[in-house]
N, C-alpha and C positions, 0 to 999 in steps of 0.2 A: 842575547840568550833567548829572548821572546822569539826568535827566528826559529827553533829547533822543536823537531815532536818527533812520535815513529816514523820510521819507515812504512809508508805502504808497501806491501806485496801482490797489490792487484795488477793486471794487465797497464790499466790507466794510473798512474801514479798521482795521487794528489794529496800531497802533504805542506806545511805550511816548514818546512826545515828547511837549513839554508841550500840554497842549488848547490853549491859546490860540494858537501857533505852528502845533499841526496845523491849524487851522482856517482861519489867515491864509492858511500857504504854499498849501494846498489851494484856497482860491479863488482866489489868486494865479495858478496854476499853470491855471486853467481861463480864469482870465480875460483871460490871455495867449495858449489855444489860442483862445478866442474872435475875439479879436480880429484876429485873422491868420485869419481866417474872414472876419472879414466884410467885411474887404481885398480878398479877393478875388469878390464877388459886386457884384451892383447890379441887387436886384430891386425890386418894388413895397414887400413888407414886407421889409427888410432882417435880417440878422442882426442879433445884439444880445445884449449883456451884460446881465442883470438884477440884478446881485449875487451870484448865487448861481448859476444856470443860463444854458448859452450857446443861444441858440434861433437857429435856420438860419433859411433865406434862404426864402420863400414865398410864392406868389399868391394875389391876392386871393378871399375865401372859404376858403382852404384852412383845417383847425384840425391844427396837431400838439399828440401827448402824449409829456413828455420825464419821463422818471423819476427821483423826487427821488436828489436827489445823493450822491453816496458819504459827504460830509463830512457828513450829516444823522445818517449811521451813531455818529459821536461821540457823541451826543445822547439816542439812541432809535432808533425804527423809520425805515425808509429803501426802503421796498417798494413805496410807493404811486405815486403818476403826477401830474402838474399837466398841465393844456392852455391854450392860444391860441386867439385867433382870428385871420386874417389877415383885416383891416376893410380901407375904402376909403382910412380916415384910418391906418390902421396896426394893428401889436400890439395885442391884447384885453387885458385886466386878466387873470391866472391866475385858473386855476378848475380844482379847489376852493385856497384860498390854502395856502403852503405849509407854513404849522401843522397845517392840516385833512389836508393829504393824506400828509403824512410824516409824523403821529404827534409832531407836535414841539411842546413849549408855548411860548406864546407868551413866558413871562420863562424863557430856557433854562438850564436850571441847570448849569452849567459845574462839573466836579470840582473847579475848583482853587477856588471857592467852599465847597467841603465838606472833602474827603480833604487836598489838597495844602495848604489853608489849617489845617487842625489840623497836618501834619506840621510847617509855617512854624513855629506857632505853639511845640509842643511842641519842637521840636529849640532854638528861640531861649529859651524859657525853661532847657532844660538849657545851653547853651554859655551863660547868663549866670550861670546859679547853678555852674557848673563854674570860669569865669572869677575870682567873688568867691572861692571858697573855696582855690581854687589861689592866688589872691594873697595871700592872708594865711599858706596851707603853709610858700611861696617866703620871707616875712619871717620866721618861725619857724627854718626851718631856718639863716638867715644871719644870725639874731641870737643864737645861741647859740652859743658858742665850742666846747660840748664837744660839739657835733652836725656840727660841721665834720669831714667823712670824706671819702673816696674814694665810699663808698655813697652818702652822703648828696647829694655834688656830681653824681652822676649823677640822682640823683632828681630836684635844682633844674633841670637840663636838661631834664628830660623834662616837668616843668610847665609851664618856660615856650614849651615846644611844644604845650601842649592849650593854654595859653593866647593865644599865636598864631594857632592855630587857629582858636578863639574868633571872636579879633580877626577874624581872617580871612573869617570867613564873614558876620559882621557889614557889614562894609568893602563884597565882593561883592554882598550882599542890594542895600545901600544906592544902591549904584553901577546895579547892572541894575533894580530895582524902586525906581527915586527917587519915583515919581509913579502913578496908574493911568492916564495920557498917554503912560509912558513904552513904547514899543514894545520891548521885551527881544527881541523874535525878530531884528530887526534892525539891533540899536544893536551901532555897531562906532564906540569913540571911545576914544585912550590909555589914557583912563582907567581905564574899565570893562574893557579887556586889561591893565592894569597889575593891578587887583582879582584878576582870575582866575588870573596868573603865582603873585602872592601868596599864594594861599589854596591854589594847588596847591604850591606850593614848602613850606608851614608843614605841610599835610597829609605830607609825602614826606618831611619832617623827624620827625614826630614815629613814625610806621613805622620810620624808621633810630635813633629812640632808643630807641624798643622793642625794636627787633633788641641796641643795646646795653648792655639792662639784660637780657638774655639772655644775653650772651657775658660779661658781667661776675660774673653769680650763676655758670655752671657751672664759670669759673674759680677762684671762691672754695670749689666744690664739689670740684672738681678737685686745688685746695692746689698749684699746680705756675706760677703767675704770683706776678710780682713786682709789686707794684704802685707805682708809682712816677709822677711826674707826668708823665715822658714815655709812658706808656700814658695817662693820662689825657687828654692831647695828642691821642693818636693816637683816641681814644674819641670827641674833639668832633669832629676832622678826618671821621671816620665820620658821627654825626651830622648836622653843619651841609656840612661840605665836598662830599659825595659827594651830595648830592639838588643843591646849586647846577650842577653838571657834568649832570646830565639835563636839569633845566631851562633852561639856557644852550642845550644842544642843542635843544631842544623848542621852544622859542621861534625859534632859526632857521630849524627846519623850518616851523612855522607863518607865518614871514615870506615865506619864500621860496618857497614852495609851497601852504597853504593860508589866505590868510589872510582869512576872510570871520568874519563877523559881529564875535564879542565873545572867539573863542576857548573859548566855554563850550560848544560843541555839539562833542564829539569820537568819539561813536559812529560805526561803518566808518569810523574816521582811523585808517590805520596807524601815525601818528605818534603816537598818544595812549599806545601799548607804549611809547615812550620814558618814560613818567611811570608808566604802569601797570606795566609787566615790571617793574623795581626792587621796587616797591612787592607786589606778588604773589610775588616773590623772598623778600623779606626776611619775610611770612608765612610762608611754608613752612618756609624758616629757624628761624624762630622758635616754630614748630608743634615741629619735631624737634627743637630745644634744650629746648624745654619737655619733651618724653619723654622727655629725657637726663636732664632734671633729676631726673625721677620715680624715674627706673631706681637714680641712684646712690644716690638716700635712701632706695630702697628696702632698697638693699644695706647701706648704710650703719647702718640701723635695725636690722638684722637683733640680736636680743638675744644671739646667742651671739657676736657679733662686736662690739660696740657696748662703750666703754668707757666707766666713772664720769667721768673728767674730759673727755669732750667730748659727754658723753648732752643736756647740755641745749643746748649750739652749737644739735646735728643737730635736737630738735625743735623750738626756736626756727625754725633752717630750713624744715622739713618745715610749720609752722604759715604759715610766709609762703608757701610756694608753692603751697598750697592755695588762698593769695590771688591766684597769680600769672593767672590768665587773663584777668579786666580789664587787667591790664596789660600780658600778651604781646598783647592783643588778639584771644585764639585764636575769638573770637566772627566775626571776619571771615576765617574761614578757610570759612564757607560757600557765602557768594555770589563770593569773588574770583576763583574758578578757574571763573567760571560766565559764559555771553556775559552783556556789560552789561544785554542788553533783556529777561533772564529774571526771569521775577516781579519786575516794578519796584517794585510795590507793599509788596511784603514784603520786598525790598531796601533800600527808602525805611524802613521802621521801624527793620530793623537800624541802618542803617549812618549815616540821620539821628538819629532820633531814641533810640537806645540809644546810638549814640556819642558823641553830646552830653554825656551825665552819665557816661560815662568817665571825662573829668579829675577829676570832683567823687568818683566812686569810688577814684581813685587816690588822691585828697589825702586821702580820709579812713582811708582804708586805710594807707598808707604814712605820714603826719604827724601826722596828730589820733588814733588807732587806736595808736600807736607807745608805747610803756612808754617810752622813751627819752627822745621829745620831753613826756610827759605828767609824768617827772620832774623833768626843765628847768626846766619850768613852775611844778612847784611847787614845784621848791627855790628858783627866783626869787620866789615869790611869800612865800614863808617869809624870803626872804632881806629883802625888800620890808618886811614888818611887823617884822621884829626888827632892824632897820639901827639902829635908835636905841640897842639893846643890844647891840651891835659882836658877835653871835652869827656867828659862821663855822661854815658848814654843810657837813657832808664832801661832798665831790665823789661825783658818779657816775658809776660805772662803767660804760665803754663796752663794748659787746660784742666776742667774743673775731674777729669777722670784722668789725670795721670798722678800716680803716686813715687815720689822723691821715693830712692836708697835710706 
């Protein structure tokens, strides 16, 4: 959906909407002023739609030259001219044809054949390799008894929001690109609006759990929260509850006022701030908690203030929040405060195809990367070959910031 905006109407087309949509609406749009043109004449050689070009009304011998079309601009060159002839029997064949004269070849090679079909490609192979390996994080983390924390249940949250996510974009793909029959620019069917609620709602979810593994660490930095399951409560109500309340609204506004196509074209929709502002909200948020973070371990490091029994807490900390920026997501703190249609292309890498292996950086950073869960493992796995010699292996200790259920 980040692919779609106006239409331009200038000679030179430049808009960041998908080719295949500019291209349609654009002759659309011509072929509709045509048409109410030639309504209104009734000469020898009538007006007339060609596909491409609307050619006026003319007597016979006359030749006009109408200049290739704006929409050729998508393509290549669009400077050249075609002409007619007005016959006895009607309309001439153009000349020179409209490959020759507009610089265009005859198999036109469409970007989303090249550029937009590697970004498909590349962002699907990250939200699939992000998906497996988050799934198996999600069963580690919940299969170990002594991994079961406050920390740790926010983490299981925030996975199975990239892996939503995942899902999500999967579901969408599926739904507006079922076929290459399927016209995506103007496929408006439950379903395919049910796709796009979804995939924005999982997206707005996993932004709010990010915000709350921000508010969670500077708490524990802080030392001044109790952590209890009714904060834990109040931490999914943030997550899951508070992105359902935009979306509910978004969807009435889209019902009740704009409801065209699939819902996936929301560039100039004032109503798309309803999904956007939250979500650009809780970056900036989360920009500045991240600087909060930095400041106090800055202080906190300090060697003449810094004491033997909690020097290794503070670098254990200070070693994870070096990690922290795939995870605050501080990477989309470039394009969000930036209009949708600016550098789409280089938006299109960030925020497809670098967001995509997010999850898979978080799982590995946070689960597989963990001393924690790498000793679990292998005190079960030790546990695992010496069962048959009733050997009881000493428990491992949890760290001094993680708080048990």
């Amino acid at each position: 959906s980040e692919l779609h905006t106006s239409v331009s109407s200038s000679p030179h087309v430049r808009s960041s909407l998908h080719p295949d949509c500019e291209y349609i609406f654009q002759l659309e749009r011509e072929e509709r002023r045509c048409l109410r043109y030639i309504a209104e004449q009734n000469h020898r050689c009538l007006p007339f739609w060609d596909s491409v070009v609307c050619w006026p009304y003319a007597a016979v011998g006359e030749t006009f030259h109408m200049a290739c079309p704006a929409v050729f601009s998508l393509f290549g060159n669009n400077t050249g001219s075609v002409s007619r002839n007005c016959t006895s029997i009607g309309w001439s064949r153009p000349f020179p044809p409209y490959h020759i004269a507009c610089s265009v070849d005859d198999n036109i090679h469409i970007p989303e054949e090249s550029y937009f079909a590697t970004v498909k490609l590349i962002y699907s192979i990250g939200y699939g390799t992000s998906l497996f390996f988050l799934s198996i994080a999600v069963v580690i983390l919940l299969l170990f008894r002594r991994l079961r924390c406050a920390r740790n249940y926010i983490h299981i949250q925030l996975f199975v929001t990239f892996m939503l996510k995942a899902m999500a974009v999967f579901n969408k793909d599926a739904k507006l690109f079922a076929s290459e029959d399927t016209d995506h620019c103007t496929l408006s069917t439950a379903a395919c609006k049910a796709s796009v609620v979804f995939c924005h709602y999982c997206v707005m979810a996993n932004f709010f759990w990010l915000l709350v593994e921000a508010l969670y660490l500077n708490s524990l930095l802080l030392s001044s929260f109790h952590h209890s399951r009714r904060c834990l409560w109040g931490f999914g109500l943030l997550g899951w509850g508070v992105p359902i309340v935009f979306i509910v609204i978004w969807i009435g506004s889209r019902v009740y006022f704009e409801d065209t196509e699939c819902w996936d074209i929301n560039e100039d929709s004032p109503y798309w701030w309803i999904i956007k502002g939250p979500i650009v909200v809780s970056i900036g948020v989360n920009f500045i908690l991240f600087m909060n973070i930095i400041r106090i371990l800055m202080q906190k490091l300090n060697p003449r203030l810094i004491q033997f029994n909690n020097s290794d807490q503070y670098r254990r900390l200070t070693k994870s929040t070096l990690l922290l920026i795939p995870l605050f997501g501080s990477h989309y703190m470039v394009f969000n405060f930036l209009p949708d249609y600016f550098h789409v292309s280089v938006r299109l890498c960030i925020e497809l195809c670098m967001g995509s292996f997010q999850g898979l950086i978080v799982a590995i950073l946070y689960c597989f990367l963990n001393q924690e869960v790498q000793k679990e493992i292998h005190m079960r796995w030790l546990r695992w070959q010496d069962n048959s010699y009733g050997v009881v292996l000493p428990g491992a200790k949890g760290s001094q910031m993680d708080t048990p259920f």
